[in-house]
C-alpha positions, 0 to 999 in steps of 0.5 A, a space after each residue: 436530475 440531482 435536484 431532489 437528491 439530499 443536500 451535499 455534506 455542508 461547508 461548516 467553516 465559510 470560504 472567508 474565515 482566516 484559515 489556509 486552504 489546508 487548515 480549513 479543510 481539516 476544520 470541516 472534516 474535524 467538525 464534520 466528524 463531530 456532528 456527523 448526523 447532521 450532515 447525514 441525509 435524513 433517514 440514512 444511518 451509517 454504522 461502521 464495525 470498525 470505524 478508528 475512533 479520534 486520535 488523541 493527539 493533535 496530528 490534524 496531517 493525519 488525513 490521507 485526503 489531504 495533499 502532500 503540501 496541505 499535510 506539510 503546511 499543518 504541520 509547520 513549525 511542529 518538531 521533526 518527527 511530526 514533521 516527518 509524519 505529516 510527509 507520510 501517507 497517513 494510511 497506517 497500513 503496515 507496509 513500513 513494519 511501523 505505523 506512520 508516527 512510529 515509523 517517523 519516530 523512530 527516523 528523527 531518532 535515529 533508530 531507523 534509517 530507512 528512507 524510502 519505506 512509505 510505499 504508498 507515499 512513493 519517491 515523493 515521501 522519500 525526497 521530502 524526508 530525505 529532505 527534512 532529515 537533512 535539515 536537521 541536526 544529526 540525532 546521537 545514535 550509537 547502535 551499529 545496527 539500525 533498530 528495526 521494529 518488531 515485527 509481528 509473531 508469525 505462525 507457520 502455514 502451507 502455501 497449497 495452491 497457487 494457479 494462474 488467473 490471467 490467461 495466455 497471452 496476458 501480458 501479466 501473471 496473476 495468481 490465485 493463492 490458497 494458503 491452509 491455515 489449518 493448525 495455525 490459530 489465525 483468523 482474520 475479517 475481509 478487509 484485514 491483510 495477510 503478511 508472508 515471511 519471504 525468502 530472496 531469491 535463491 539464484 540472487 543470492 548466488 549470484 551476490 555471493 559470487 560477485 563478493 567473490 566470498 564463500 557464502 559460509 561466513 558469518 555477517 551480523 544480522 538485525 537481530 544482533 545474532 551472526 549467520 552464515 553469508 548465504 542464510 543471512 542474504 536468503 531470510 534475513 536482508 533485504 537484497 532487492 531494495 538497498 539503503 542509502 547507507 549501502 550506498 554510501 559504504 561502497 562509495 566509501 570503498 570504490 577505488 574508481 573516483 568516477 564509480 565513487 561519485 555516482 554513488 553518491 549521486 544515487 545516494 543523494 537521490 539524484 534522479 539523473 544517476 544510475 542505475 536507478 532502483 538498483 538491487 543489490 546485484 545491480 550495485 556490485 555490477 555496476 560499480 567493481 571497484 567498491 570491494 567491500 567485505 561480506 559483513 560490511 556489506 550485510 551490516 549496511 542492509 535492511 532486515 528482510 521484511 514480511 509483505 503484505 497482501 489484502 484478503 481475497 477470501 471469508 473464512 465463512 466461505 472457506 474455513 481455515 484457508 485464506 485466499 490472495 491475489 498476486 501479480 507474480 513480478 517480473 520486470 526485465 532490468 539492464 539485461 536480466 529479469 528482476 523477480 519480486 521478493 514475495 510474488 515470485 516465491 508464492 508463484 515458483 517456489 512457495 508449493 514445494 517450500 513447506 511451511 511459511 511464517 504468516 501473521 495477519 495484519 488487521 485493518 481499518 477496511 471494513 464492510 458496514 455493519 449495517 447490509 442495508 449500507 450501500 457500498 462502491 468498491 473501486 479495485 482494478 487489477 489485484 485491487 479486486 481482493 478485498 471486494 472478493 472478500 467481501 462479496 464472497 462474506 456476503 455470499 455466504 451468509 446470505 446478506 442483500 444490500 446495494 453494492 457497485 463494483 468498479 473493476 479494471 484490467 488490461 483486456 477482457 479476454 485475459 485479464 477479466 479477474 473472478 470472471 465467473 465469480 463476480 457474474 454469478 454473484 451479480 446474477 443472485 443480487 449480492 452484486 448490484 452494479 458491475 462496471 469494468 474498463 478495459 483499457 486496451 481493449 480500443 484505441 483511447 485507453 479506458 480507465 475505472 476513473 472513466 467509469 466513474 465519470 460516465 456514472 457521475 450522477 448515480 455515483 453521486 446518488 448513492 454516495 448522499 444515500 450514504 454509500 461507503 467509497 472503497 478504492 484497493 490498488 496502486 497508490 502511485 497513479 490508480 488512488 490518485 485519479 479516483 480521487 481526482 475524479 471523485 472531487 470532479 463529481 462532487 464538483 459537477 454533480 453537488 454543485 461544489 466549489 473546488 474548496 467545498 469538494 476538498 472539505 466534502 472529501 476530507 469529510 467523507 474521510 473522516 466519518 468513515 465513508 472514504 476508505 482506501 487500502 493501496 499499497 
């Protein structure tokens, strides 16, 4: 069926040249990239709003196609910063405060201490910097404070809704928020991201002040060099919810029980096998009472609080001076209390009576063609439908057709089924073409997006030698990866590719614009 379909995107470096496995990949996308019409089926344009233009510096890791250990094999024997940068995951997504060379920068400098702030790149990124930075001689740094990057000026906005899309019985709360950006001055593209101020939970930080057996009113040092009150710092300014390993290493420092004292030098080595693991702040002070500290020890080992990101879900075509999230509020019950999200929980139980919330946007990278005439495969299950409501609702309203395909997951149709009502009137008036859900528990073999995509394996891969554009929004820790793994599976089945043809095919993809990916 795929024999009158345009050739795959060719090989340009061959099998045998004396390259490594990595290196060839990133010459082919490399070159790829250069001449990328020809490597275009004929008749196919492919424009993009917002495609980034070729770094300037020699950073060939800086691929999110590539592997963790093809990104560190390009970039052996380079210094530590590089080094560094090439254990990220190369997406510049904003999540860190940084991009992925400032953020890297600023650890081989010392001026950032903060290990495990890839969120994309998970506990895999952190051991490995961990790891590097271990290695290497200790830089001189003589701020007491770890320098934290400026973070974007925020503008105040309302929080004005904030109801529930899963339905009862869901075992997940997602909502649907509505922020009024009337007065603000922010503007934003579907695609770009929106980054709220958040405060702590209020009953956390209660509940750290009284295990500090401390006032709550005095003054601790904060990140940007001014004191405040203990109970303001811990509520808008420190993050409570993911301590560093200097925090650790403080209270190690001052627990007087040598048992307690060396499991926290366990947790601060990474030690998989220590507990509590992914301990808050409060989990810390319960679990080890010897280590007493004093408040602005304490506050001076603390990140900065900062802003969460969350994709657009809304065109301001379609709803002018208002941006639209969609957040799974969390909730996960931990050592016999429930852990809140930072920023979920505020934006679900607190956020309508708060008044305003700083905001700022985040712009990106993930855009939609300029060209309706592109095609377009979104993958985003769960709150990784945001950016595609985006689009769809952009396309909606100013009235452009073209071929789009969405790929949507969740746990079961009854409850979980995400813009229902939406996405099946935008299908039924053609600014959707294809729908393919997978709902996972709703039989006895779990079914997920990835299975979807494999089911379709010969259409997907039409559309993509069409020149389709591949979207994927979602979990970076298991969802991006199997969708990338069943993406070289159909290059491989469907193009007739050798594993290593499928890997430059995807780096390729990567590199002209057509493989682009916002998880978190």
């Amino acid at each position: 069926m795929t024999q009158n379909l345009a050739p795959p995107i060719p090989t340009l470096i061959p099998d045998n040249a004396p390259f490594s496995p990595a290196q060839r990949a990133w010459l082919n996308g490399f070159l790829a990239g250069l001449y990328g019409s020809a490597a275009t089926p004929q008749g196919t344009t492919v424009p993009l709003s917002n495609a980034p233009p070729p770094p300037a510096e020699d950073f060939p890791w800086h691929d999110p196609a590539l592997s963790l250990e093809e990104r560190q094999s390009l970039a052996a024997g380079r210094p530590l910063a590089q080094r560094l940068m090439a254990a990220t995951a190369q997406l510049d997504c904003g999540q860190c405060g940084y991009l992925c060379q400032s953020y890297t920068e600023a650890l081989a400098e010392g001026r950032e201490i903060a290990t495990g702030l890839c969120v994309p790149g998970g506990k895999a990124t952190q051991r490995l910097i961990k790891q590097l930075l271990a290695e290497a001689p200790k830089p001189a740094v003589t701020t007491p404070v770890p320098a934290a990057p400026a973070a974007p000026s925020g503008r105040p906005v309302r929080v004005v809704a904030a109801h529930r899309l899963t339905a009862p019985g869901s075992a997940k709360d997602v909502r649907h928020v509505v922020i009024d950006l009337e007065g603000s001055g922010l503007t934003y593209e579907p695609g770009d991201s929106i980054g709220l101020a958040a405060p702590n939970d209020p009953t956390l930080v209660e509940a750290c002040i009284a295990a500090l057996n401390a006032s709550g009113s005095g003054p601790v040092p904060c990140h940007d060099g001014k004191e405040r009150p203990l109970r303001e710092a811990l509520t808008a300014y420190l993050d409570i919810a993911r301590p560093l390993d200097r925090t650790l290493d403080l209270l190690a420092m001052h627990a007087t029980h040598p048992g307690q004292a060396a499991m926290l030098r366990k947790l601060s080595d990474g030690d998989e096998r220590a507990e509590p693991q992914d301990a808050d702040l409060l989990d810390l002070l319960t679990a080890f009472p010897s280590a007493r500290v004093t408040p602005a020890e304490l506050a001076a080992s603390l990140p900065a609080l900062r802003p969460r990101l969350y994709s657009v879900a809304s065109s301001l075509h379609a709803s002018p001076s208002a941006v639209h999230l969609c957040v799974r509020t969390v909730r996960d019950e931990r050592r016999g209390r429930i852990r809140n999200g930072v920023a979920s929980s505020f934006l679900a139980d607190r956020a309508l009576d708060a008044g305003p919330v700083q905001a700022f946007v985040q712009t990106s990278h993930f855009r939609m063609p300029a060209d309706a005439a592109v095609p377009m495969i979104m993958v985003g299950p769960g709150t990784g439908i945001a950016p595609f409501r985006a689009f769809l609702a952009e396309r909606a309203t100013l009235g452009v057709k073209g071929r789009t395909w969405l790929f949507f997951g969740e746990q079961h149709e009854a409850t979980d089924f995400l813009f229902r009502e939406e996405l099946t009137g935008w299908l039924a008036d053609g600014t959707l073409s294809r729908l393919d859900t997978a709902f996972s528990r709703d039989q006895r073999n779990k079914i997920y997006v990835q299975h979807r995509m494999l089911e379709n394996a010969v259409d997907l891969w039409r559309w993509l030698q069409q020149g389709a554009i591949f979207y994927v929004c979602g979990d970076a820790n298991r969802m991006a990866k199997d969708v990338d793994a069943a993406l070289r599976r159909i290059a491989r089945t469907e193009g007739a590719l050798t594993e290593a043809q499928a890997t430059d095919w995807i780096v390729a993809l990567a590199r002209q614009g057509r493989y682009q990916r916002d998880i978190y």
